[in-house]
C-alpha positions as CSV (number, residue, x, y, z in Angstrom):
1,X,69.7,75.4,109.8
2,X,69.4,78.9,111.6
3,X,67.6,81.4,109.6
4,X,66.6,85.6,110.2
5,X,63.6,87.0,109.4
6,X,64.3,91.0,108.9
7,X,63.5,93.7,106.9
8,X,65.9,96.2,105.1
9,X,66.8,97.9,107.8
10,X,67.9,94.7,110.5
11,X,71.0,94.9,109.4
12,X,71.8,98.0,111.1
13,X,69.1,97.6,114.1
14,X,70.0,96.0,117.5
15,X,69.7,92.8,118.7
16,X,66.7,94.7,121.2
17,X,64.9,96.4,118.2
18,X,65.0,93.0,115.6
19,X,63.3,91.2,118.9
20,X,61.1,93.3,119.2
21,X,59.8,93.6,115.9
22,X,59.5,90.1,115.4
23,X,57.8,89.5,118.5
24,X,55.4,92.4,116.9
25,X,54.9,90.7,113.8
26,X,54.5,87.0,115.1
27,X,51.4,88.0,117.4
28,X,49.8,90.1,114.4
29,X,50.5,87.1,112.1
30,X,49.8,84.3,114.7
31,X,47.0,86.2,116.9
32,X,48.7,84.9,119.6
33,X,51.9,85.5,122.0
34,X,55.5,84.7,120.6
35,X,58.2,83.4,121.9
36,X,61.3,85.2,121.4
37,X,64.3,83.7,123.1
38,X,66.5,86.5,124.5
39,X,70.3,86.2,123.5
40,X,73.7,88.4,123.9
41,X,74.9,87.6,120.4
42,X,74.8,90.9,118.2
43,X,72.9,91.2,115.0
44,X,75.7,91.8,112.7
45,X,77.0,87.7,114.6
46,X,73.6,86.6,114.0
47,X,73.5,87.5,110.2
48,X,76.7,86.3,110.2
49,X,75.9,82.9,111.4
50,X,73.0,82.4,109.6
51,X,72.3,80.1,106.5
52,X,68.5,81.7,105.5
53,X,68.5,85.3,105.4
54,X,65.0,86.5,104.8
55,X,64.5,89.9,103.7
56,X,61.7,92.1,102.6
57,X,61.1,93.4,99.4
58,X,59.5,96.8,100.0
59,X,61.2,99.7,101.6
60,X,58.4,100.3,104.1
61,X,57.1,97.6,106.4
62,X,53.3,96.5,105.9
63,X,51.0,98.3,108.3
64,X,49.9,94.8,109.8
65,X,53.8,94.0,110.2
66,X,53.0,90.6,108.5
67,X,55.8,88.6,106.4
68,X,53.6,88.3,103.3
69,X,56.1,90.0,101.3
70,X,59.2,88.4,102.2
71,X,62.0,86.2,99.9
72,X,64.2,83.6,101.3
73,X,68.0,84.3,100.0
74,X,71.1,82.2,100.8
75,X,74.1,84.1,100.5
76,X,76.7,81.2,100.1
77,X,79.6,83.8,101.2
78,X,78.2,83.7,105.0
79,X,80.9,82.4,108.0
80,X,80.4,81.0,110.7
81,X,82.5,82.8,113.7
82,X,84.7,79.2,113.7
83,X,85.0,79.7,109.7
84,X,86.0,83.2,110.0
85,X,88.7,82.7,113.0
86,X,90.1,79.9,111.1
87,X,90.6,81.1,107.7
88,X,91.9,84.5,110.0
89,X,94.9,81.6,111.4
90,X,95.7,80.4,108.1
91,X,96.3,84.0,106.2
92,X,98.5,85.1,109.6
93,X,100.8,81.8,108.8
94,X,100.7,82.2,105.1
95,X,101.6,85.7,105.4
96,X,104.6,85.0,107.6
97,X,105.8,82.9,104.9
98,X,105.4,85.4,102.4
99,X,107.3,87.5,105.0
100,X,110.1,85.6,105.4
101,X,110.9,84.8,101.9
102,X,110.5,88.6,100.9
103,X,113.4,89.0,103.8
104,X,115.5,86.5,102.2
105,X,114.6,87.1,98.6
106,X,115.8,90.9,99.3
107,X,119.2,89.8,100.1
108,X,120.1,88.1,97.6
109,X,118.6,90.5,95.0
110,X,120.6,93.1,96.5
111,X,124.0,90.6,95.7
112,X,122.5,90.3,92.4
113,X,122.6,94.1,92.0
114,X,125.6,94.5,93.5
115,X,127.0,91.6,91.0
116,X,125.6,93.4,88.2
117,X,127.2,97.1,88.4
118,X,130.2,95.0,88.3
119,X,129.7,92.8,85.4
120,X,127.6,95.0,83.4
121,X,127.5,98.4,84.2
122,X,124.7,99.7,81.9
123,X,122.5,96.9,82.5
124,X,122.9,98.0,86.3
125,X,121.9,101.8,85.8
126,X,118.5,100.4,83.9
127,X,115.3,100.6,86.2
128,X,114.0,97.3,86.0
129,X,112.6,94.2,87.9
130,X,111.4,90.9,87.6
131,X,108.4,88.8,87.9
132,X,108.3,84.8,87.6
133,X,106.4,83.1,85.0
134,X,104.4,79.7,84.2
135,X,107.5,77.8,83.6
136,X,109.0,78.8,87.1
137,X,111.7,80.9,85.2
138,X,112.4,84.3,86.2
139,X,112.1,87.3,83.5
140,X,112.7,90.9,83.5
141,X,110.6,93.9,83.2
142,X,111.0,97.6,83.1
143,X,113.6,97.0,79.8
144,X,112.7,95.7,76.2
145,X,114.8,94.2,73.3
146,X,118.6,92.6,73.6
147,X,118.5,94.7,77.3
148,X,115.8,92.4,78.3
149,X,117.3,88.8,77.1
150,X,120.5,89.8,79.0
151,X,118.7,90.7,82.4
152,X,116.6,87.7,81.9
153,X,119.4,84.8,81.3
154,X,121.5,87.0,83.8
155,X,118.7,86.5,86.8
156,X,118.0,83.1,85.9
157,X,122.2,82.2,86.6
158,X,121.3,82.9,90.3
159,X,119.5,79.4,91.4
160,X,118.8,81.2,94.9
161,X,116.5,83.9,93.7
162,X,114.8,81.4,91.2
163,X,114.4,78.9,94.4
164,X,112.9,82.0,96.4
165,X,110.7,83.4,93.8
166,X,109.1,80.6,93.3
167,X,108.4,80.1,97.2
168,X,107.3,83.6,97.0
169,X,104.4,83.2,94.5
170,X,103.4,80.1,95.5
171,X,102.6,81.4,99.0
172,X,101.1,84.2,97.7
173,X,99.0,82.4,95.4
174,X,98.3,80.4,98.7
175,X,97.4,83.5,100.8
176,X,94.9,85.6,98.3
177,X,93.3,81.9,97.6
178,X,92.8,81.7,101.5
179,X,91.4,85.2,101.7
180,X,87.4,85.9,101.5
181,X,85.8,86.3,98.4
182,X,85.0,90.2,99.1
183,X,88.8,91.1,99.6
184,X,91.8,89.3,97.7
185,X,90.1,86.2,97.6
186,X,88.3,87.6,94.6
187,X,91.4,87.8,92.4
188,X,92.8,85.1,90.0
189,X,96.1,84.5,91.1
190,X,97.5,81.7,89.6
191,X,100.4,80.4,87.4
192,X,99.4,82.2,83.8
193,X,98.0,85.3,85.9
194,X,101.1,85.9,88.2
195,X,103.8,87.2,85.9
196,X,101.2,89.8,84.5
197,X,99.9,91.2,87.7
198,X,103.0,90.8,90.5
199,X,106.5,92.3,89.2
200,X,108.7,91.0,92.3
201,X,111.5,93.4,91.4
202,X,109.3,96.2,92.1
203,X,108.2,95.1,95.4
204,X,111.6,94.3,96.9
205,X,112.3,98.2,95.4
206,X,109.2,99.4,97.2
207,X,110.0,97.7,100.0
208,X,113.9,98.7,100.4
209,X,111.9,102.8,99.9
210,X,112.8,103.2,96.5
211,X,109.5,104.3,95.3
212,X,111.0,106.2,92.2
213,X,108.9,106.1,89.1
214,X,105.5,105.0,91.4
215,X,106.9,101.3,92.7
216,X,104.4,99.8,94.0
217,X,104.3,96.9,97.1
218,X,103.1,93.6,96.2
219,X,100.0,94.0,98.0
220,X,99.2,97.4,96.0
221,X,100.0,95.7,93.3
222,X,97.6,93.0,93.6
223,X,94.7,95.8,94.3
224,X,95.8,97.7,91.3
225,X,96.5,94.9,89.2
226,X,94.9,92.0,90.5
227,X,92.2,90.0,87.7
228,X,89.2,89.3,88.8
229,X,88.1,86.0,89.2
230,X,84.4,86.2,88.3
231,X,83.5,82.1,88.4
232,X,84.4,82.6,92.2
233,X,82.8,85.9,92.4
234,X,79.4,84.4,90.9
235,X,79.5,81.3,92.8
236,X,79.2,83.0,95.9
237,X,76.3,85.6,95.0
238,X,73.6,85.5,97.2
239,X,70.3,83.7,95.4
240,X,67.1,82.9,95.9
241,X,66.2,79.8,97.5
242,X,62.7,79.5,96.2
């Protein structure tokens, strides 16, 4: 287990300075020389790395430079480099699949469109969009009433854009699960919480530049939108280990 021994300011100190200090405070504490072994790696790797994190309590360190006043905290949200570089792989794959289904998914929305100005002309001048929900069927937003059963059964006709919607969410599900717990990896993204937080109409329109009436991106969306998941988020507070 590697553990750290700094005070509040370590963080932000060099890799010099924190050997220094400790080398300080282990011959005050000791009464005799200490060993520091001398490495390249960076404080912000080393806290990184790290399983035991000790910090101090006080805001000024004691005048004998002792650790008397220290607590030991385990912050379960610490990566290793390898942890970091590999969950890094696995969002850059994920997110080409979101990618690519966007692509495709755009198409065929625009057919869709296209379809409907012909077939229904006033459903076709309505702003709306669509978002998938727990059943895997796809539903319309943006209209209300008998405007909003007809653009529903009508988007659920085209078995392509169900097929791709679903591939959609389920990679983006996939991608903010893979993501750390301080950036989209802290958002509930699942099944019952898609269809109120991603509106997949919207982001194709963002993404074509219609940003009429504020549309938003998926990603935006998820920021703006996005509920938190606070089981994860507590899980993976830092907390004292004794």
């Amino acid at each position: 287990m590697s553990t750290i021994r700094t005070n509040h300011w370590a963080t932000e100190a060099s890799s010099e300075a924190l050997r220094a200090r400790i080398a300080q405070a282990g011959a005050t504490s000791q009464a005799q020389a200490s060993q520091v072994s001398v490495s390249t790696q960076s404080i912000g790797e080393a806290v990184a790395a790290a399983s035991v994190v000790y910090r101090q309590r006080q805001n000024e360190v004691p005048a004998d430079n002792t650790y008397v006043h220290l607590d030991a905290w385990v912050d379960p949200s610490l990566e290793s480099t390898e942890q970091i570089n590999s969950r890094n792989a696995n969002m850059t794959r994920i997110g080409r699949q979101v990618d690519n289904t966007l692509n495709a998914m755009n198409g065929v929305y625009k057919q869709f469109k296209q379809s409907l100005e012909r077939t229904s002309p006033d459903l076709a001048k309505r702003d709306f969009g669509f978002t998938l929900d727990p059943q895997g069927d796809l539903v319309a937003t943006g209209v209300s009433g008998q405007e909003k059963t007809r653009l529903t059964q009508l988007l659920n006709k085209s078995p392509q854009l169900r097929e791709l919607a679903s591939q959609f969410a389920h990679s983006l599900k996939e991608w903010a699960q893979a993501d750390h717990i301080r950036g989209f990896g802290q958002y509930k993204l699942d099944a019952q919480t898609f269809q109120h937080t991603i509106d997949i109409g919207e982001g194709l329109d963002a993404r074509n530049g219609n940003n009429n009436n504020n549309k938003m991106s998926w990603f935006s969306q998820l920021s703006e939108k996005g509920m938190l998941d606070y089981e994860k988020i507590e899980a993976m507070k830092p907390y004292k280990a004794w």
